[in-house]
N, C-alpha and C positions, 0 to 999 in steps of 0.2 A: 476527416478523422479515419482512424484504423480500425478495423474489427478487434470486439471484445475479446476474442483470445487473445491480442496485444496487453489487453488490461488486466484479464483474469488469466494469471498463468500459476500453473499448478507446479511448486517445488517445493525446494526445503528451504527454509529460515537457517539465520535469523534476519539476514536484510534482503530486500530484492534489490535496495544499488549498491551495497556492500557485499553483497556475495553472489546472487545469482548475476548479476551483470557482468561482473570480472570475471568468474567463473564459464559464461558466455563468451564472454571476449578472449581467455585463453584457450576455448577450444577452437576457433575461430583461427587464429593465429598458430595452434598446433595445425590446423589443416594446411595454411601455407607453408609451414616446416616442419612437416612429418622426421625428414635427416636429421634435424636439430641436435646437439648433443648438451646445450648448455644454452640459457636463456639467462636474459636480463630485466625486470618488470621493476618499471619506477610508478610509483604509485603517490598523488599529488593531492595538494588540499584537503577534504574531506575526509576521502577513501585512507591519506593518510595518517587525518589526526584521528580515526577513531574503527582504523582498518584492523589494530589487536584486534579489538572487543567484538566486531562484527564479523570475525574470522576471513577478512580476507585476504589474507596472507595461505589460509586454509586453502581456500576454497580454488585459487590461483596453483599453489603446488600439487591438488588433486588431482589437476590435469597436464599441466609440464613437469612434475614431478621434484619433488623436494631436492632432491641431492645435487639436480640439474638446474636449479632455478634459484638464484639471485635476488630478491628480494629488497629494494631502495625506498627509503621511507621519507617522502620529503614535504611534511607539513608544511612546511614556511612556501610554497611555492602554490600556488592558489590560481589556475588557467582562469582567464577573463570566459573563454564559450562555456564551462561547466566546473562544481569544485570538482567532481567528482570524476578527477582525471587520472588516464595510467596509460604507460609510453611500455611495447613491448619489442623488444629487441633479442635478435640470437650472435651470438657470441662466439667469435672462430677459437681457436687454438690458443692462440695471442691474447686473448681477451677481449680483441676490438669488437665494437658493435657492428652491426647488418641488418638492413631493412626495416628502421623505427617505426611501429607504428603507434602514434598516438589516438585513442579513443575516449569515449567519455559515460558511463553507466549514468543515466538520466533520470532513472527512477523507474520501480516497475518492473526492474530485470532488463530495461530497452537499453540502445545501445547508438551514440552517436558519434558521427567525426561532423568536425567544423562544417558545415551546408551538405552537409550529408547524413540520412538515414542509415545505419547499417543494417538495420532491417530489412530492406530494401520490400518492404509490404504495401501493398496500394492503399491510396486511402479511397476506402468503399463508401463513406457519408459526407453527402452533399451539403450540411448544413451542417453546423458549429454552434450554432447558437440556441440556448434552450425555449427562448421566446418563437424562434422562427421555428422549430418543428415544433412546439404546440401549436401555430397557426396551422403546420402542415397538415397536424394529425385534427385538427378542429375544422377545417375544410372537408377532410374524408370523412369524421365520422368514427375514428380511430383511436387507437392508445397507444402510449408513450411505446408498446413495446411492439407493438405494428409495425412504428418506422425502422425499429431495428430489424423486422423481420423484412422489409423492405429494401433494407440496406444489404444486410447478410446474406450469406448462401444458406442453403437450407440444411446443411450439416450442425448448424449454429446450437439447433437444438441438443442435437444429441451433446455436444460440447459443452452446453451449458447443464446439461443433467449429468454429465460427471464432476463437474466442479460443483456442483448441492448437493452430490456424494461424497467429493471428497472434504466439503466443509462440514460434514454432518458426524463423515468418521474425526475430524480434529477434533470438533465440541467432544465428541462420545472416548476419544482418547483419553483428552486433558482432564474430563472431571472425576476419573479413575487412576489418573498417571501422579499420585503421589511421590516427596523427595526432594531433591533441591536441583535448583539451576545451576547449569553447569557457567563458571566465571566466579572472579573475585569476590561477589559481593555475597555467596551462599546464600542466594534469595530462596525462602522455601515455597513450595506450590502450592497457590491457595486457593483454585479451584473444586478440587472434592471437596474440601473443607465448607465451601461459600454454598455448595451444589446442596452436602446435608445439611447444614444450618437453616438455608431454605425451609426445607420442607416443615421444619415446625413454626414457620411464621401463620398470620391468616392472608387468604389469598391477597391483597394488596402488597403488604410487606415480600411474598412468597416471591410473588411475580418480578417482583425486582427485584432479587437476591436471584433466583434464576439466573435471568439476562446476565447479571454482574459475572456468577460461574460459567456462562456459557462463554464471553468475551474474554474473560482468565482463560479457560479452559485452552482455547486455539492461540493465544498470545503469549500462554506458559509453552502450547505446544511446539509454537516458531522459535522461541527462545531458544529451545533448547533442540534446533534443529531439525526439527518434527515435519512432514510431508502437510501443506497449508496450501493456500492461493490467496494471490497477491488482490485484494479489494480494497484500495487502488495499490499497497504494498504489504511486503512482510511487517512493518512496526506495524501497522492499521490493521492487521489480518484479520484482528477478533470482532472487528464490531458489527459491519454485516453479517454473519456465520451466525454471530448472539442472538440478531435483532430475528431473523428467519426461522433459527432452528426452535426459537421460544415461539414465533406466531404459530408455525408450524406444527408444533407440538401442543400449542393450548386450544389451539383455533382449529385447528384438523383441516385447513387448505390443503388442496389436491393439489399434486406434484406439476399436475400442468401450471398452474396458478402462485409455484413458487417459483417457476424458470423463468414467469414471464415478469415476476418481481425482480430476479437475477438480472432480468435485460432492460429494466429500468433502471435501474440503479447501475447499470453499465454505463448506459446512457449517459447519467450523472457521471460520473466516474470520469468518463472517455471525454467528456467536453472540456472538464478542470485541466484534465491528461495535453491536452491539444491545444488549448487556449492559453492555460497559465504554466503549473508544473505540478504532478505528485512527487518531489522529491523534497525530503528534509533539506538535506545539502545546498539545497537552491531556494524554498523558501519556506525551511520552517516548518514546523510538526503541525501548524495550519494545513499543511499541500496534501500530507498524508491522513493523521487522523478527521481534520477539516472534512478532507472531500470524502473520509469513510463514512462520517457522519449523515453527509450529505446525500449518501449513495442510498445507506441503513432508512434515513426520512423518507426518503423517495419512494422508496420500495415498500415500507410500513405504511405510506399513506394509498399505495397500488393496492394491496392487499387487502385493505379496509375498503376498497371502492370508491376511495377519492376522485374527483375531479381533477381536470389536466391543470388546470389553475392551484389548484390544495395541493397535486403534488410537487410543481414547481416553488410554491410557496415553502413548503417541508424540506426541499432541495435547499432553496437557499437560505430559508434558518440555520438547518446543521451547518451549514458551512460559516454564514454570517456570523455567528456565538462563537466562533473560534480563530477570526481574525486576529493575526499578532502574537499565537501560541507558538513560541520556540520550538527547536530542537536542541536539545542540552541533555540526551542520555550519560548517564553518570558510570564514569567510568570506560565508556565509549560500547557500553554492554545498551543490547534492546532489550533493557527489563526495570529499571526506576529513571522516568515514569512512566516510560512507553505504556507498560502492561496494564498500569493502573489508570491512564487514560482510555487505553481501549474500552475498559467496564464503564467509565465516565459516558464516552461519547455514545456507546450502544444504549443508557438509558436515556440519555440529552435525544438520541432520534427516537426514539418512542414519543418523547414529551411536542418537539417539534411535528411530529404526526399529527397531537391529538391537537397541538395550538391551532395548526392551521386548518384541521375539521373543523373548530370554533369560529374562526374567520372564515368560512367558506371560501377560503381561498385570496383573499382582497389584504393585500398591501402594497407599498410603494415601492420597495427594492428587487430589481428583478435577481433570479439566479446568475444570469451573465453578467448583471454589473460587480457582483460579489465577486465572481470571479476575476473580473478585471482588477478590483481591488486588492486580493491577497495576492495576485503576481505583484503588483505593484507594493503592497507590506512587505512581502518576500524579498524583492529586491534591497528595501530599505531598511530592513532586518541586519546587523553588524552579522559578522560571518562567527562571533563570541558564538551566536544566537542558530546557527545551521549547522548542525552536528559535527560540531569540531570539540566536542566535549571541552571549550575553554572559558566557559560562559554558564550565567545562571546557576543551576541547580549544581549541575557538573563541578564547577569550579570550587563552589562552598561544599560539597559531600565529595567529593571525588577520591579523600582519602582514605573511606571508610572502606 
């Protein structure tokens, strides 16, 4: 596996494989052709059926430049390595093509060609599997976020203390950033709204109303383009950020003791990342909200002083309760349901924390088999169902 700056990358919304990854990969391709005077970007499956809505059409001319860049929209064509394909090409005088390259935005912002990395980033962990580093860190004497400190360089830290600043300033953004979303559907922001409503509940009701503004808060704030980091993606932004900055803030954990929840839940995160897939396009709003869920449990049950077992078992609740969850953004916009699942899933990992403190930890499904399963759902999921807005929800509201 790759180091969690692979996992947790710090940019703008609204997609990490709709816009930061093409966005990545046209700068990439401007670096081969600085001379360039005219460009040609086909953009394939996915990226194409729901490329309007996730601006990356945007995000592509920001960097080759609109007047110079050619734009080919071809849904119907769907590559067997990834949906989420786009072929860049420069264009002489004539019009002819030159030096195709074809890649593939994987999820995450990452970036592939067929048996190729284009990352070209080592993988720094030795183990993959979440049963074998709890054996690792259960020999030592260690926690889940040892191995990571094991694995990492020691700048790890400071990197992961700007990404629990910069999720701290989205929460503190979104529950003040009144207005509506920018796209078709004039969603209006319902984070301040949900933030003071809170406060007249009694602490039970309060506490989750909370959470729910805090995962609005940063999934209004991707919406609509807003500076996030990807946990495991932009559509899943909100639910780690929810689940931290409410323990955070009710609980008074010290800043050491919420990085070292950031590097569990990376943990989580970075196995689903390498094992199966965080990408909708590939398998379904399981890969992304699934494994945020997942990531939010993990790290909520690190915090509370779980057990390497309670928090494996929390890991694969969240993720287990969301097997077989589409991706069918309406309109091809990340805001119904993405936005409203983020609030979902940030209260679903709280509750998976406290099931599996009640189990001290003892059930039958591990986190890896889970994982094996929704690659496996994902693959078997119709492509209606992996953010081709043609399917489900999409298809029945899409005209609204």
């Amino acid at each position: 596996m790759k180091t969690l700056k692979e996992l947790y990358r710090i940019g703008s919304g609204p997609s990490s494989s709709h816009t930061m990854g093409p966005r990545t990969a046209a700068e990439k391709y401007l670096e081969r052709h600085p001379e360039a005077t005219r460009f040609r970007v086909t953009l394939y499956g996915s990226l194409a059926a729901t490329g309007k809505g996730h601006l990356t059409d945007w995000a592509v001319n920001c960097v080759l430049g609109e007047q110079r860049t050619e734009i080919v929209w071809r849904a119907d064509i769907v590559p067997s390595f990834h949906p989420n394909g786009m072929k860049f090409e420069v264009l002489d005088a004539e019009g002819n093509p030159h030096d195709a390259w074809t890649v593939y935005s994987v999820g995450g912002g990452a970036l592939a060609e067929e048996g190729k990395d284009c990352m070209q980033s080592e993988e720094i962990y030795d183990l993959d599997h979440l049963l074998d580093i709890k054996r690792w860190c259960e020999d030592r004497g260690q926690s889940y976020w040892e191995y990571v400190q094991h694995c990492e360089e020691s700048d790890i830290w400071d990197y992961l203390e700007e990404v629990w600043n910069v999720m701290c300033q989205a929460v503190e953004r979104g529950i003040e950033h009144e207005g509506v979303l920018p796209g078709c559907l004039n969603l209006k922001r319902k984070a301040p709204q949900y933030y003071i409503k809170a406060s007249g509940y009694g602490p039970n009701l309060q506490s989750r109303g909370l959470v729910f503004a805090y995962a609005l808060a940063v999934s209004e704030e991707n919406a609509s383009g807003g500076r996030i980091v990807t946990a495991p993606t932009c559509g899943a932004s909100g639910v780690l950020p929810a689940v931290l900055y409410h323990l955070h803030r009710t609980r008074h954990f010290p800043q050491k003791r919420m990085l070292h929840a950031l590097a569990t839940a990376g943990l989580v995160g970075n196995i689903a990342k390498a094992r199966a897939s965080i990408s909708g396009a590939e398998a379904g709003c399981q890969a992304e909200v699934g494994v945020a869920c997942a990531m939010a449990a993990a790290a909520a049950n690190y915090l509370f002083g779980g057990s390497l077992a309670a928090t494996e078992y929390a890991a694969e609740m969240g993720l287990e309760h969301h097997l077989g969850m589409t991706c069918d953004p309406i309109c091809g916009l990340v805001q119904i349901p993405c936005i409203e699942r983020n609030a979902h899933a940030a209260a679903r990992a709280l509750d998976a924390n406290i099931y599996a403190t009640y189990a001290e930890g003892v059930h039958r499904i591990s986190y890896d088999k889970a994982v094996e399963v929704m690659k496996q759902t994902g693959h078997d999921l119709p492509s209606l169902y992996r953010e081709t807005s043609e399917g489900g929800l999409a298809k029945e509201f899409g005209s609204i």
